[in-house]
C-alpha positions in Angstrom: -62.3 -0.4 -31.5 -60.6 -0.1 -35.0 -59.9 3.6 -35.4 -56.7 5.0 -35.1 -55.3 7.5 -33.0 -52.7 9.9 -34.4 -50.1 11.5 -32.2 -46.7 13.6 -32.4 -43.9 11.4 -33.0 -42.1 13.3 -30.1 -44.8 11.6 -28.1 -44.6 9.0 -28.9 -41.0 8.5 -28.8 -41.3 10.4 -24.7 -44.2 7.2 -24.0 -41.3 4.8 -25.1 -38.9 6.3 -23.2 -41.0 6.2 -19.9 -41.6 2.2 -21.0 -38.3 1.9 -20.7 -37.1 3.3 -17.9 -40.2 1.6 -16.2 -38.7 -2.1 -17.4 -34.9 -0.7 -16.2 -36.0 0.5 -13.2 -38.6 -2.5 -12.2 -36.9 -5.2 -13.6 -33.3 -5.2 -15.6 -32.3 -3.1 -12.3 -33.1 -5.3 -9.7 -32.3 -8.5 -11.4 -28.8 -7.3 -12.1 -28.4 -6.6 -8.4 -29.8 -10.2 -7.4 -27.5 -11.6 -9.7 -24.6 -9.7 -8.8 -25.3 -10.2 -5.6 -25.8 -14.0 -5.1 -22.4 -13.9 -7.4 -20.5 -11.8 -4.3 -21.8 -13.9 -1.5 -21.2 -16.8 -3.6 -17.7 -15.7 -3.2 -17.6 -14.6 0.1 -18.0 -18.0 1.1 -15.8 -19.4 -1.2 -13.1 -17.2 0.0 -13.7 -17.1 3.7 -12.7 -21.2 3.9 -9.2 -19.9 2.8 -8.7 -16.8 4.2 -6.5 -17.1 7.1 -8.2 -13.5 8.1 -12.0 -13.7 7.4 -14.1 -10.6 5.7 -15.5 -9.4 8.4 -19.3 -8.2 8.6 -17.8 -4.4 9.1 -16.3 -4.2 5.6 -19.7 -5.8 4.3 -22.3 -3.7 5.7 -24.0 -0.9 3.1 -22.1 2.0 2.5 -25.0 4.0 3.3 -24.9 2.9 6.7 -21.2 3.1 7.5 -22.0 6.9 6.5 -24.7 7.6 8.5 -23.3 5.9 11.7 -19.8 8.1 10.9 -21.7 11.4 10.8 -23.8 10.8 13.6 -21.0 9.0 15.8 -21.2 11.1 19.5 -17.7 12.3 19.1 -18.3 14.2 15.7 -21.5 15.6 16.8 -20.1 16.8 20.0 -17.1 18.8 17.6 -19.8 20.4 15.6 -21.5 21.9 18.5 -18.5 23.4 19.4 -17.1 24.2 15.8 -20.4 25.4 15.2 -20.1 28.2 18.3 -16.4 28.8 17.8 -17.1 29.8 13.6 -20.1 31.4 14.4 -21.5 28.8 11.4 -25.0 26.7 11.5 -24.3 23.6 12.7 -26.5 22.1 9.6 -23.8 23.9 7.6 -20.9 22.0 9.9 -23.1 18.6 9.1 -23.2 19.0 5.6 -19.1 19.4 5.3 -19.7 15.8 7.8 -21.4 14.4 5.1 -18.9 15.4 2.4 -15.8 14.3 4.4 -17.7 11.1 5.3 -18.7 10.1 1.8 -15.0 11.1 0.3 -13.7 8.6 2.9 -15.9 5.5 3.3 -15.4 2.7 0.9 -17.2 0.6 -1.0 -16.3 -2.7 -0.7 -17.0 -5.2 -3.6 -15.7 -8.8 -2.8 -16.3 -10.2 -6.5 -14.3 -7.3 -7.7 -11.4 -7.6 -5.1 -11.3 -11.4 -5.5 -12.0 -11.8 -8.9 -10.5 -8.8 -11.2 -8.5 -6.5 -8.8 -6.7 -10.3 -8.2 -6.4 -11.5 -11.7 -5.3 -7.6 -12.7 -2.4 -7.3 -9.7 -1.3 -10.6 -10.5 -0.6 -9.9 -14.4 0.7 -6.7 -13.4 2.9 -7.6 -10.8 4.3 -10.6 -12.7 4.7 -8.7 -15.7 6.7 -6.0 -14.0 8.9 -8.2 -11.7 9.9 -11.7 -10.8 7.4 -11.4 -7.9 8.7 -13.3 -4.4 7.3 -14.2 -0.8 10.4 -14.2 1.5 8.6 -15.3 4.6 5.2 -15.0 6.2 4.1 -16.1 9.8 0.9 -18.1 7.9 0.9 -20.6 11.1 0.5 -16.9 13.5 -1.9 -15.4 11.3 -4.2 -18.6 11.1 -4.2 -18.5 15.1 -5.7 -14.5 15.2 -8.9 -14.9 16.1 -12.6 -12.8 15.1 -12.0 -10.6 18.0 -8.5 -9.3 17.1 -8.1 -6.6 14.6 -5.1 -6.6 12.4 -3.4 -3.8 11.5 -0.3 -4.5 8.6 2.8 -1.9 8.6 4.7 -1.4 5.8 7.6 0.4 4.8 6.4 2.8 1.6 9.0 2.1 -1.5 6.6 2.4 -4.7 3.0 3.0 -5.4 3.3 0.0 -6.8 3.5 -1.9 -3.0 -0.4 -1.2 -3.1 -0.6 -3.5 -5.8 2.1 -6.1 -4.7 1.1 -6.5 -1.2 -2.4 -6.7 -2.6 -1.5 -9.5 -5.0 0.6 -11.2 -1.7 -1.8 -10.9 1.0 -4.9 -11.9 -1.3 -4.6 -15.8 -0.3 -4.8 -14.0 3.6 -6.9 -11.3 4.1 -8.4 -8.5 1.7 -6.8 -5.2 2.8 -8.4 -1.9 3.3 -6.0 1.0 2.4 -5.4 4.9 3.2 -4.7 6.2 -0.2 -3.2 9.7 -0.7 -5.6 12.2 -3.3 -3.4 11.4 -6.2 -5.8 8.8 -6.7 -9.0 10.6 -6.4 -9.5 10.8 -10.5 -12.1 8.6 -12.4 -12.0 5.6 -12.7 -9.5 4.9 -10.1 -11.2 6.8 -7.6 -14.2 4.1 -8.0 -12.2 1.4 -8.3 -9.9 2.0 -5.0 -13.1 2.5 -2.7 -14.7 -0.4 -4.3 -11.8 -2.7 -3.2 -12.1 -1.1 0.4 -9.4 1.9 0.0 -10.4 5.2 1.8 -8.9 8.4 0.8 -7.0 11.0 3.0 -6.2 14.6 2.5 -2.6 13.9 4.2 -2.1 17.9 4.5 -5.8 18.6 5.8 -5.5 21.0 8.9 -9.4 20.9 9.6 -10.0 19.8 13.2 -13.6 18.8 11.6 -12.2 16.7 8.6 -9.6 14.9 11.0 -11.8 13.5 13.6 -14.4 12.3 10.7 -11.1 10.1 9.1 -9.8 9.4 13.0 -13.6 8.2 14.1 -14.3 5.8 10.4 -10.3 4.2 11.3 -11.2 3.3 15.1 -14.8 1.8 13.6 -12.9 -0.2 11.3 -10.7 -1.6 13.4 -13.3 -2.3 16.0 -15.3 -3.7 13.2 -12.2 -6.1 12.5 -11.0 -4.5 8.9 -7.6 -6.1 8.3 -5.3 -2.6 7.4 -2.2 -1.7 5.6 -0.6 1.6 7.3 2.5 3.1 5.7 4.0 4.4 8.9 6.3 6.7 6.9 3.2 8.4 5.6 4.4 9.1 2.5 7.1 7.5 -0.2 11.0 7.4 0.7 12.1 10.2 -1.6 15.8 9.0 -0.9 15.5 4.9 -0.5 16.1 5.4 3.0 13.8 3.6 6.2 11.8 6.9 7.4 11.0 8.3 10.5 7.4 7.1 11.4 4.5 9.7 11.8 1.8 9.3 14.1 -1.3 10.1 11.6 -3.7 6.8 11.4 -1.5 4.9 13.8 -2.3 7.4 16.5 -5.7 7.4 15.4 -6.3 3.3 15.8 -4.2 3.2 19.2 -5.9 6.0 20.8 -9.3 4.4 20.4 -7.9 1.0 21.8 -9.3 0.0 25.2 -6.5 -2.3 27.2 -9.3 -3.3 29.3 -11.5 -4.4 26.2 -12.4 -7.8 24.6 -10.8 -6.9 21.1 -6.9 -6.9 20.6 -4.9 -4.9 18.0 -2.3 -7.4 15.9 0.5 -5.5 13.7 1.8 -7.0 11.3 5.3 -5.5 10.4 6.1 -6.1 6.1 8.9 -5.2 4.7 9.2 -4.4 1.2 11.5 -3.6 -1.4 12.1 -3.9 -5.0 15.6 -3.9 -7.7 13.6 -1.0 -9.6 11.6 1.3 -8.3 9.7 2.4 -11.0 9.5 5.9 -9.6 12.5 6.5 -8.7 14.0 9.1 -10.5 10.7 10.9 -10.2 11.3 10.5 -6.3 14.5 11.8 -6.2 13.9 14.5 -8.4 11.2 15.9 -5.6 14.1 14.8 -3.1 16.9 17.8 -4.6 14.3 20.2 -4.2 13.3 20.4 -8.1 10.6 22.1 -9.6 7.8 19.1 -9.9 7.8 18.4 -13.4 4.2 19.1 -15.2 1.5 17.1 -15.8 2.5 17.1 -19.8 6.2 16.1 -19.0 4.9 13.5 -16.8 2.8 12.0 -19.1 5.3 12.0 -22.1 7.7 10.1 -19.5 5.5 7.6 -18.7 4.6 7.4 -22.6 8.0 6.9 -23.3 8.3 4.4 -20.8 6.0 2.5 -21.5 6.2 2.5 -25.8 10.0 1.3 -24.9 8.7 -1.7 -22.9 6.1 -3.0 -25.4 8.7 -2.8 -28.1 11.3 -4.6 -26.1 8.1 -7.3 -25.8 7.6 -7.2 -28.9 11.1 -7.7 -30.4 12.1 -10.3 -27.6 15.0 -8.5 -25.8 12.8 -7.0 -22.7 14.0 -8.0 -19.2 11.5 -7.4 -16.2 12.2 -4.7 -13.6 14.2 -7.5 -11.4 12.8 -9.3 -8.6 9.8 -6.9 -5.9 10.3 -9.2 -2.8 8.0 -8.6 0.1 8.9 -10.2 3.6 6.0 -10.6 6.6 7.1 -10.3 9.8 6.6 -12.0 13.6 2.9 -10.5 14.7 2.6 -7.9 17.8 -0.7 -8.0 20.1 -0.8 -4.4 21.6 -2.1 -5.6 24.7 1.3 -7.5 25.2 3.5 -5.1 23.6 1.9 -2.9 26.6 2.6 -5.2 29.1 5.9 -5.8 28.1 7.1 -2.5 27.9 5.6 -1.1 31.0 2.8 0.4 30.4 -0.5 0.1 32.7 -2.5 -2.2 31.0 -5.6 -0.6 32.5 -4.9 2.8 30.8 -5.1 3.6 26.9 -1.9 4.6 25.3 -1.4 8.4 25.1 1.7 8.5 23.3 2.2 6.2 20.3 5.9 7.3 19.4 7.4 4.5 21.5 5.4 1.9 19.7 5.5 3.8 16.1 9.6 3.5 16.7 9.7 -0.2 18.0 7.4 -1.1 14.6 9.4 0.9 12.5 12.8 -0.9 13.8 10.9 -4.2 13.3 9.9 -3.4 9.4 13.2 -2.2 8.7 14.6 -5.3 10.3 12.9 -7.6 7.8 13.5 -5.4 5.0 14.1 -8.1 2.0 18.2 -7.8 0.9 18.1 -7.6 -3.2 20.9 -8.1 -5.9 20.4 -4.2 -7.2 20.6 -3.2 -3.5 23.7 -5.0 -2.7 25.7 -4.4 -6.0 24.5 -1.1 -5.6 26.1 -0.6 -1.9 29.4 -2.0 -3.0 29.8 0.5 -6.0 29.1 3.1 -4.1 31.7 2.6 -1.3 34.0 3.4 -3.8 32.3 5.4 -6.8 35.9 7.0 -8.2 36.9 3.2 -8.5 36.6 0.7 -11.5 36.1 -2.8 -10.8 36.4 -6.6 -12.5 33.6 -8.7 -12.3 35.9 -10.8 -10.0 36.6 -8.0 -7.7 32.6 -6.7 -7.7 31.7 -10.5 -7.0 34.3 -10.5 -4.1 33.0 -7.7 -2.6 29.3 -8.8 -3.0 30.0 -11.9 -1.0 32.1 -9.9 1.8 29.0 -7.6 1.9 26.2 -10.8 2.4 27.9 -12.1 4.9 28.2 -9.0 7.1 24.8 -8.7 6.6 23.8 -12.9 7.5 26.8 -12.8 10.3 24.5 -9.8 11.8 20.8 -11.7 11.3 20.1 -10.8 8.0 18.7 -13.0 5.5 19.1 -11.9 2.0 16.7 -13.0 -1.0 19.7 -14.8 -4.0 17.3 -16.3 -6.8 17.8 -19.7 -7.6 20.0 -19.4 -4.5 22.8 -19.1 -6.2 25.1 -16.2 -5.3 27.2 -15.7 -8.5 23.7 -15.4 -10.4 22.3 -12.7 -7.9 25.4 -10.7 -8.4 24.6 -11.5 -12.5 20.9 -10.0 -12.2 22.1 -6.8 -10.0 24.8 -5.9 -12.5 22.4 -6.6 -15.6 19.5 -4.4 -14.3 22.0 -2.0 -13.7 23.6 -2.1 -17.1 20.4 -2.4 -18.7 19.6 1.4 -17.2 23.2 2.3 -18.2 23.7 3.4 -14.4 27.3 1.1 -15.2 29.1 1.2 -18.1 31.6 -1.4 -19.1 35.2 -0.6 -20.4 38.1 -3.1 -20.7 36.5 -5.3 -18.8 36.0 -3.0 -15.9 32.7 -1.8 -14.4 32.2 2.3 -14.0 29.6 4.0 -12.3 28.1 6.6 -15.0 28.4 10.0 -12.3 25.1 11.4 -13.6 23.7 8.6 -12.0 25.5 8.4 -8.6 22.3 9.8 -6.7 20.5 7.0 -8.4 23.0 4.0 -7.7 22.7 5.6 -4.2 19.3 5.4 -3.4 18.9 1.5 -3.8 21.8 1.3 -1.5 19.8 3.2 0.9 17.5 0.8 0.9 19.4 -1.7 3.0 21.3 1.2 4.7 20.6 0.9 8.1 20.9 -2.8 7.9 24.9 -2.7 6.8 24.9 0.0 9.4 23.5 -2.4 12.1 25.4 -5.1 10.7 28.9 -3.5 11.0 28.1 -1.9 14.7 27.7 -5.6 15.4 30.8 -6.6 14.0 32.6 -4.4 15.7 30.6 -4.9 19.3 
């Protein structure tokens, strides 16, 4: 019982090894997931008391199983048989790209991270960015949707940053689930995107096979009641202008909708906009037809971008970005919206343009009115043409009430017009898109494309405003 046994260090250092991946896998493992996991219902519950929009058990079933019931859905198995005899391929070769499309695209949802740091990280971001507003939100309509409804928000698409800021906005709602394009497939945002419920699309993808696996996992989550954000546009306004709408996963959620069916389809039109697009140069740059700047340039611009911010922090002269205002519009139940435009309510909708244009009039029509936009218009009505302060502030005023005679409401901070007109013209000198001689205020001409995309932004508003005027 007393000898000693001599071994190889190497052994012995392997036996402790196996020890301790024993003790990870038996017991640290498991106890982290019980504790992390009494921690996420603990918030579920929390949240679901406020939330106007519950989670609902869709968005917090295993990611496993969303995966296996998307690959083995009828509809998709049915496509490989025939993809399979078409290609002249294995179908176990066809389920294996399944499994790949399915996994690329299925979140996984995480309440305690959406609720907890997503929150707190959107909400410093946002707020550090911009002088972040709520125009105006339906609450009392939203609190009425019911379990069986799903909800589907439309958004116009300004920034990459609307992700974060109607995040931040809706989080006192609903927790959104978004389509986000592959820019964002690179660690760690990739993991951090699915686990607050965003799913990935390859936007360009011309497989048949890869577009029925995304068009199947959108109709099960808004079956399964997922609140989602669409950008109708499909991609960012490269010009400031509203876009034409595409069809992509607002086809895919209205073709799958039964009229004759106990669940309804809500859509929530938002509009957004901001006084600086952070982007925006970048945007229009792609716009003119450019060469897309590399990966190096674009990192030294961002770089540069932000060094310049932390030292304006830093020495007490920085000014945020201006106000991001975001504005939630009237609700629409598909099932009356079919009705009401005469459509057989017994048959599904084949053709989702009419309804795709009738949102898209909607989000533009509650498009929030900001000082940049509305300085911005005004200067470039006459861009050859210096004007006073007086004269700008004038032609502000002449400007918001075209706008408010026609319907429009326009976000003024503080509600005070002469300061609105203060913040546009400061943001704009700030960026030295004016310039300031003998009192006079000059458009700088390398920036007239600039100047003109935030007037774009409320573009078709002046132009429905002035039709009226004139009607």
């Amino acid at each position: 019982m007393n000898s000693t046994i001599e071994m190889p260090l190497w052994t012995a250092l392997l036996a402790l090894v196996l020890a301790a991946l024993w003790l990870l896998q038996h017991f640290l493992l498991p106890s982290a997931r019980w504790f992390f996991r009494r921690r996420a219902n603990t918030v579920i519950e929390e949240v679901n008391t406020r939330l106007a929009l519950k989670i609902p058990s869709f968005k917090l079933t295993r990611r496993e199983v969303l995966i296996d019931r998307l690959c083995f859905h009828p509809e998709i198995m049915s496509l490989t048989d025939k993809l399979s005899s078409e290609r002249q391929v294995t179908r176990e070769a066809l389920m294996t790209e399944v499994k790949l499309y399915a996994r690329e695209i299925v979140p996984a949802f995480n309440a305690l991270l959406y609720f907890k740091a997503a929150y707190w990280v959107a909400r410093k971001l946002v707020h550090g960015l911009y002088r972040v507003r709520l125009g105006s939100a339906e609450d009392q309509a939203l609190a009425q949707i019911d379990d069986t409804t799903s909800v589907v928000f439309l958004m116009n698409h300004r920034s990459n940053m609307d992700y974060i800021v109607a995040t931040y906005l809706a989080a006192e709602r609903t927790a959104l689930s978004y389509a986000v394009g592959e820019w964002a497939r690179v660690w760690p945002l990739q993991q951090l995107i699915r686990s607050m419920g965003g799913y990935f699309v390859r936007r360009d993808s011309g497989d048949p096979l890869y577009r029925k696996v995304l068009e199947i996992y959108v109709q099960m989550a808004a079956e399964g009641g997922v609140p989602q954000a669409v950008f109708p546009e499909g991609r960012l306004s490269r010009d400031g202008r509203l876009g034409a709408p595409k069809l992509g996963l607002l086809g895919y959620i209205t073709k799958g909708f039964d009229p004759r069916g106990d669940r309804d389809i809500v859509f929530i039109p938002v509009g957004i906009n901001y006084d600086r697009v952070l982007e925006d140069r970048t945007l229009l740059h792609a716009a003119q037809n450019k060469p897309r700047r590399t990966r190096l340039a674009t990192f030294m611009t961002f770089s540069a971008f932000a060094a310049k911010n932390i030292w304006q922090a830093i020495s007490g002269k920085r000014y945020r970005n201006g106000y991001a205002c975001v504005n939630f519009g009237k609700p629409v139940f598909l099932k009356q919206w079919l009705a009401d435009n005469h459509h057989n309510p017994d048959l599904p909708l084949t053709d989702a343009s009419p309804l795709a244009a009738d949102m898209m009039t909607r989000i533009g029509s509650i498009t929030p009115i900001l000082p940049v936009a509305l300085v911005a218009t005004v200067i470039t009505e006459k861009p050859d043409s210096a004007m006073s302060e007086f004269e700008l502030k004038a032609s502000v005023y002449e400007l918001l009430a075209s706008l408010e005679n026609a319907g429009y409401q326009a976000y003024i901070p503080r509600g005070n017009r002469e300061y609105a007109v203060t913040v546009g013209i400061r943001l704009l000198l700030l960026r030295r898109v004016l310039t300031v001689k003998e009192g006079l205020y000059h458009l700088n001409p390398n920036d007239t494309a600039l100047l003109q995309y935030y007037a774009n932004s409320i573009a078709h508003l002046l132009a429905d405003a002035r039709h009226t005027a004139r009607h």
